[in-house]
LOLUMDREN-289266 format. One record per residue (C-alpha): x, y, z; residue in three letters; residue number from 1. Coordinates in steps of 0.1 Angstrom, whole numbers, plus 5000, padded with zeros to 4 digits. Layout:
<nodes>
@px: X	py: Y	pz: Z	code: Ala	pos: NUM
...
</nodes>
This chain:
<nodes>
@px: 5000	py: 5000	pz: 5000	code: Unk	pos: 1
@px: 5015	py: 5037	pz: 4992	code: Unk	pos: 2
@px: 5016	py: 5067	pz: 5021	code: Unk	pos: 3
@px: 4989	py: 5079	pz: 4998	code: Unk	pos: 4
@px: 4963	py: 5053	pz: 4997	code: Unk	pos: 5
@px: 4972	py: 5057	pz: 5037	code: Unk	pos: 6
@px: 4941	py: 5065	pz: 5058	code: Unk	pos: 7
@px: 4937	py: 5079	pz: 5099	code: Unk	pos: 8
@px: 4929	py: 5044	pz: 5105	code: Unk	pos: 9
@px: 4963	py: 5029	pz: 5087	code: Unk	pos: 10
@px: 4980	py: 5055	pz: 5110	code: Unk	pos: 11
@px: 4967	py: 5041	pz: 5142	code: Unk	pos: 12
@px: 4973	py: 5004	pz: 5136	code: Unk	pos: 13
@px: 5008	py: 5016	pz: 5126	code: Unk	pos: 14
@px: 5015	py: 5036	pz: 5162	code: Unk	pos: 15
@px: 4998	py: 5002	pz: 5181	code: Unk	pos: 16
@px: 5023	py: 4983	pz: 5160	code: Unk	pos: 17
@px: 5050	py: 5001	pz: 5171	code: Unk	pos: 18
@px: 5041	py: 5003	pz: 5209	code: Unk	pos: 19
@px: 5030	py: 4971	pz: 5206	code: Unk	pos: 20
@px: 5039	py: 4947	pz: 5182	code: Unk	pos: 21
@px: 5025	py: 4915	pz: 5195	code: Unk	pos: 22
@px: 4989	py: 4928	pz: 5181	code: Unk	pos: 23
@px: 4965	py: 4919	pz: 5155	code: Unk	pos: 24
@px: 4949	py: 4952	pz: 5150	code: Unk	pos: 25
@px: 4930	py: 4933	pz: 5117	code: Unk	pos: 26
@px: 4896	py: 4937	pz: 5137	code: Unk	pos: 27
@px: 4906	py: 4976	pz: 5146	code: Unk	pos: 28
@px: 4909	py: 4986	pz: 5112	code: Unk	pos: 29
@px: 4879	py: 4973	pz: 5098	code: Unk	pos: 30
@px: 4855	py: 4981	pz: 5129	code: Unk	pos: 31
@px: 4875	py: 5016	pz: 5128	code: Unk	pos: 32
@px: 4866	py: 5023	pz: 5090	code: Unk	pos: 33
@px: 4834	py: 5013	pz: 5099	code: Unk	pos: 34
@px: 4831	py: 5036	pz: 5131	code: Unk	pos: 35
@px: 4838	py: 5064	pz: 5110	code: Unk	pos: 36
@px: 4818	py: 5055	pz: 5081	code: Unk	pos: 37
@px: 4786	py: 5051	pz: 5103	code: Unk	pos: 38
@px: 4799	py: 5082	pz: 5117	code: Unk	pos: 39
@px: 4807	py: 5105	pz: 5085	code: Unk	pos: 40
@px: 4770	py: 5092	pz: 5070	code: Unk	pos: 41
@px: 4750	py: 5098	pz: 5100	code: Unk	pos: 42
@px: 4762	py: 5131	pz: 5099	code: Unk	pos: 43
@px: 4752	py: 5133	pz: 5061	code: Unk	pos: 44
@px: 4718	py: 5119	pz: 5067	code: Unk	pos: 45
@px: 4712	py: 5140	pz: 5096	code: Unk	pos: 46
@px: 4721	py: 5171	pz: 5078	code: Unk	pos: 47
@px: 4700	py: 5158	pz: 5049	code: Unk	pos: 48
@px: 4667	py: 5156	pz: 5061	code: Unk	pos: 49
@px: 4676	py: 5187	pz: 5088	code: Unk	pos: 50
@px: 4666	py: 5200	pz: 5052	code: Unk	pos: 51
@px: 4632	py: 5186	pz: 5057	code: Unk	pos: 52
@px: 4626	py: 5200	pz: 5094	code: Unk	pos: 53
@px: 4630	py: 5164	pz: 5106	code: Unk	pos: 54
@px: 4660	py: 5147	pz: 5123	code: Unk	pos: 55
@px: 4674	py: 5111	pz: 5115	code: Unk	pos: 56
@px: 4655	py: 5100	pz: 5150	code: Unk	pos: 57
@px: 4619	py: 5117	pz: 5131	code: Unk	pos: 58
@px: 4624	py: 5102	pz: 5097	code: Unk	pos: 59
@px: 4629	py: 5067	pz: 5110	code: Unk	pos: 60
@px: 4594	py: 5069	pz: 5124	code: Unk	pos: 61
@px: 4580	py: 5087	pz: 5095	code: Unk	pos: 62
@px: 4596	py: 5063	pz: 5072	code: Unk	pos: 63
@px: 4583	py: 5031	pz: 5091	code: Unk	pos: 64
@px: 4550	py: 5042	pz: 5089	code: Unk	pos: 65
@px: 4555	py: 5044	pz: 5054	code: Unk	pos: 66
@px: 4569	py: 5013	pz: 5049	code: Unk	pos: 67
@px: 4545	py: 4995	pz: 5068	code: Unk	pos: 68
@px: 4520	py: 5002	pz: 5036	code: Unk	pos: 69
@px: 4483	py: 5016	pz: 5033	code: Unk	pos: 70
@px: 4469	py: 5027	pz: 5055	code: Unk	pos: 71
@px: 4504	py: 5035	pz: 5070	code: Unk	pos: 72
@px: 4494	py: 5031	pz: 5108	code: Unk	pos: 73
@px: 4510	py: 5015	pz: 5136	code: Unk	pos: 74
@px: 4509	py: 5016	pz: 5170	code: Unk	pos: 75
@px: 4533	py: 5027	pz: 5193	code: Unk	pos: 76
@px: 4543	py: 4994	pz: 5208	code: Unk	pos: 77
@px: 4551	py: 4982	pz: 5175	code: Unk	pos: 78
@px: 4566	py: 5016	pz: 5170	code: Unk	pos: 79
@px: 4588	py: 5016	pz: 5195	code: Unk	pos: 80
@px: 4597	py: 4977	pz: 5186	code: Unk	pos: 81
@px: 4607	py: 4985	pz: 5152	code: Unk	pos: 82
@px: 4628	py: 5014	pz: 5163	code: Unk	pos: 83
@px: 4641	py: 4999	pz: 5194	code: Unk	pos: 84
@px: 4632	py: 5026	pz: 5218	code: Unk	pos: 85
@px: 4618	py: 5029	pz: 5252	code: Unk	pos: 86
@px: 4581	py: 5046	pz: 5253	code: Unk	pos: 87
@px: 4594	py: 5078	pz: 5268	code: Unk	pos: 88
@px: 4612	py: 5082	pz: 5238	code: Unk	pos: 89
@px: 4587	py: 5075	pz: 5214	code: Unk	pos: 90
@px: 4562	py: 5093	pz: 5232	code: Unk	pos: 91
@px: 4588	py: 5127	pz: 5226	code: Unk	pos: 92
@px: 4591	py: 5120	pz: 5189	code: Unk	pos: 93
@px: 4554	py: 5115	pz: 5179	code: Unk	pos: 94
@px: 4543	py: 5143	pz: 5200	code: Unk	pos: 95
@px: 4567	py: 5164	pz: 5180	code: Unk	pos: 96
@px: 4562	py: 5150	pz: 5147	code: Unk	pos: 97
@px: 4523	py: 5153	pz: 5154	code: Unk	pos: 98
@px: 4525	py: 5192	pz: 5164	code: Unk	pos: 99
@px: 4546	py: 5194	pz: 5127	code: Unk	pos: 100
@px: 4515	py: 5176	pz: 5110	code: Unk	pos: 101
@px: 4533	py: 5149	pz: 5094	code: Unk	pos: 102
@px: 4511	py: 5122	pz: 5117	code: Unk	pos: 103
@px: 4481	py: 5120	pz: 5138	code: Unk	pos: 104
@px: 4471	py: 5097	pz: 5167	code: Unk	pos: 105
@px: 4439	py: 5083	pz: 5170	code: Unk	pos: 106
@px: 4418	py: 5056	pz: 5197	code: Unk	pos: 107
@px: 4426	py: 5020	pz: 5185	code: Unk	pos: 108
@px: 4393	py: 5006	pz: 5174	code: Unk	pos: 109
@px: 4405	py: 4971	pz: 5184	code: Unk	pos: 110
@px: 4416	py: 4982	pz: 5217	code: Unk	pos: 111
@px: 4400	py: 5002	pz: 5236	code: Unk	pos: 112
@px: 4434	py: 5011	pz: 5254	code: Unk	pos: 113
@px: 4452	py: 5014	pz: 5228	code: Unk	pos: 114
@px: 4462	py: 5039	pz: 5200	code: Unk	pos: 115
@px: 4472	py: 5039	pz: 5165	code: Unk	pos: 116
@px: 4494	py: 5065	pz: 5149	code: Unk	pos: 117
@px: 4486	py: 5069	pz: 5112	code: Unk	pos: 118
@px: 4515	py: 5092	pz: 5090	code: Unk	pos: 119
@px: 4496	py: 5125	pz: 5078	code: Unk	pos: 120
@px: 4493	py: 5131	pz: 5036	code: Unk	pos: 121
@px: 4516	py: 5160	pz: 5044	code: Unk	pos: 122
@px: 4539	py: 5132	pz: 5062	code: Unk	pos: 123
@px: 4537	py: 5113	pz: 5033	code: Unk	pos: 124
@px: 4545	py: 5139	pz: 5007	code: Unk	pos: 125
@px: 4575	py: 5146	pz: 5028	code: Unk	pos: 126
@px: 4588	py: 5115	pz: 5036	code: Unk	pos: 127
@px: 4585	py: 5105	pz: 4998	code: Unk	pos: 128
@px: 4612	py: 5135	pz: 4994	code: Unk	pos: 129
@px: 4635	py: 5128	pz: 5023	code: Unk	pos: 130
@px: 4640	py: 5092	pz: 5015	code: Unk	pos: 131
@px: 4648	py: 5102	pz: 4977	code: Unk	pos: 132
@px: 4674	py: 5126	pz: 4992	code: Unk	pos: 133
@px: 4691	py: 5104	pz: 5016	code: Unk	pos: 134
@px: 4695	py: 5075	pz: 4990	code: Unk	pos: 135
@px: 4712	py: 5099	pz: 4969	code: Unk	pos: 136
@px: 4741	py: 5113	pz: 4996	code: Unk	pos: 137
@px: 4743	py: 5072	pz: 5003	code: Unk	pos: 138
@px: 4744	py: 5067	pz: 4962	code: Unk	pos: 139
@px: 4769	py: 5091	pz: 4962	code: Unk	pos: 140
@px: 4792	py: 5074	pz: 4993	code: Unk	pos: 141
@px: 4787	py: 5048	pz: 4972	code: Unk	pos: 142
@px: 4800	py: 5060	pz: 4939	code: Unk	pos: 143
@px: 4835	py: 5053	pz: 4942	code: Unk	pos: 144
@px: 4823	py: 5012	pz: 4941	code: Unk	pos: 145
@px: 4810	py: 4997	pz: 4912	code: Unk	pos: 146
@px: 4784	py: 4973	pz: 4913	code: Unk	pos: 147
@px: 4797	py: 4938	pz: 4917	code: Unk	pos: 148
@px: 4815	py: 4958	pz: 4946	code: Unk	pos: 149
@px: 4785	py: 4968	pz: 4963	code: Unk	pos: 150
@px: 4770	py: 4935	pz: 4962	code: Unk	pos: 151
@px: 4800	py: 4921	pz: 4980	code: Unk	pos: 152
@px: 4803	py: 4948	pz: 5003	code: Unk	pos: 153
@px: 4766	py: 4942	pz: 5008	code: Unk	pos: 154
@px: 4769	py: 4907	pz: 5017	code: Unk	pos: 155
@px: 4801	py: 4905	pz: 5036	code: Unk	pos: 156
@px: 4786	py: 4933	pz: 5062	code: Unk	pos: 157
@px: 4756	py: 4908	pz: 5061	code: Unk	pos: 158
@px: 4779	py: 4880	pz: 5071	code: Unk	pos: 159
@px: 4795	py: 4900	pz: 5097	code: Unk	pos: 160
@px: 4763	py: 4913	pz: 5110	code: Unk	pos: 161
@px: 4749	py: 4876	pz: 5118	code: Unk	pos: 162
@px: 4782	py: 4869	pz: 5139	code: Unk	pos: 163
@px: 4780	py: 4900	pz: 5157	code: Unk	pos: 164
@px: 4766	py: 4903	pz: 5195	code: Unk	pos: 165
</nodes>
């Protein structure tokens, strides 16, 4: 590898080699690329759909709703599931999200309990629009890959995923 193709990460390794050269940092280099790749694209995202009046934590509730399909309603339980968050949290996010009008909350006819939140046509249209967005600053991380690269990126983060506590 040349000093140019060198990244933070290389430069690490290479001080815990010399400190201590007993170590495999293998695992540190990839898990440190992918620290700050997770890191670098939240950033991204979060900036991105800022653009929408929404942060990342917003658009992945907006975004479940609409991926859960007509009539795009869930309830919070199965909110909070998806999103693995506590019902305090949940409970912050929709009652912001439903003071912006991009959801409502309604009874549960089933339960008499319960409630169902249902994403808002104005929700909708702008969920349509932030999801466009974000695929293209991740289209875009992406760009220096070509597509046989992808795929085995794709399914080697896969395979590490299923190992992985």
């Amino acid at each position: 590898m040349t000093e140019a193709n060198k990244d933070a990460v290389d430069a690490i390794a290479a001080q815990w080699y010399a400190v201590r050269p007993d170590l495999d940092t293998a695992p540190m280099a990839v898990f440190g690329r992918m620290y700050r790749i997770t890191k670098a694209m939240g950033d991204a995202m979060e900036r991105t759909y800022n653009r929408y009046g929404i942060s990342r934590g917003e658009f992945d509730v907006v975004a479940t709703l609409r991926r859960s399909g007509a009539p795009y309603t869930l309830s919070p339980r199965q909110l909070s599931a998806t999103l693995m968050l506590t019902t305090g949290g949940m409970t912050g996010r929709l009652d912001k999200l439903e003071k912006a009008g991009l959801l409502g909350r309604s009874p549960d006819p089933h339960d008499r309990r319960g409630l169902q939140v249902t994403i808002s046509d104005r929700g909708l249209a702008l969920i349509d629009e932030a999801v466009t967005a974000g695929l293209e600053v991740q289209r875009a991380a992406l760009a220096g890959l070509d597509g046989e690269e992808v795929e085995q990126l794709t399914a080697l983060l896969r395979k590490l995923m299923a190992d992985v506590p």
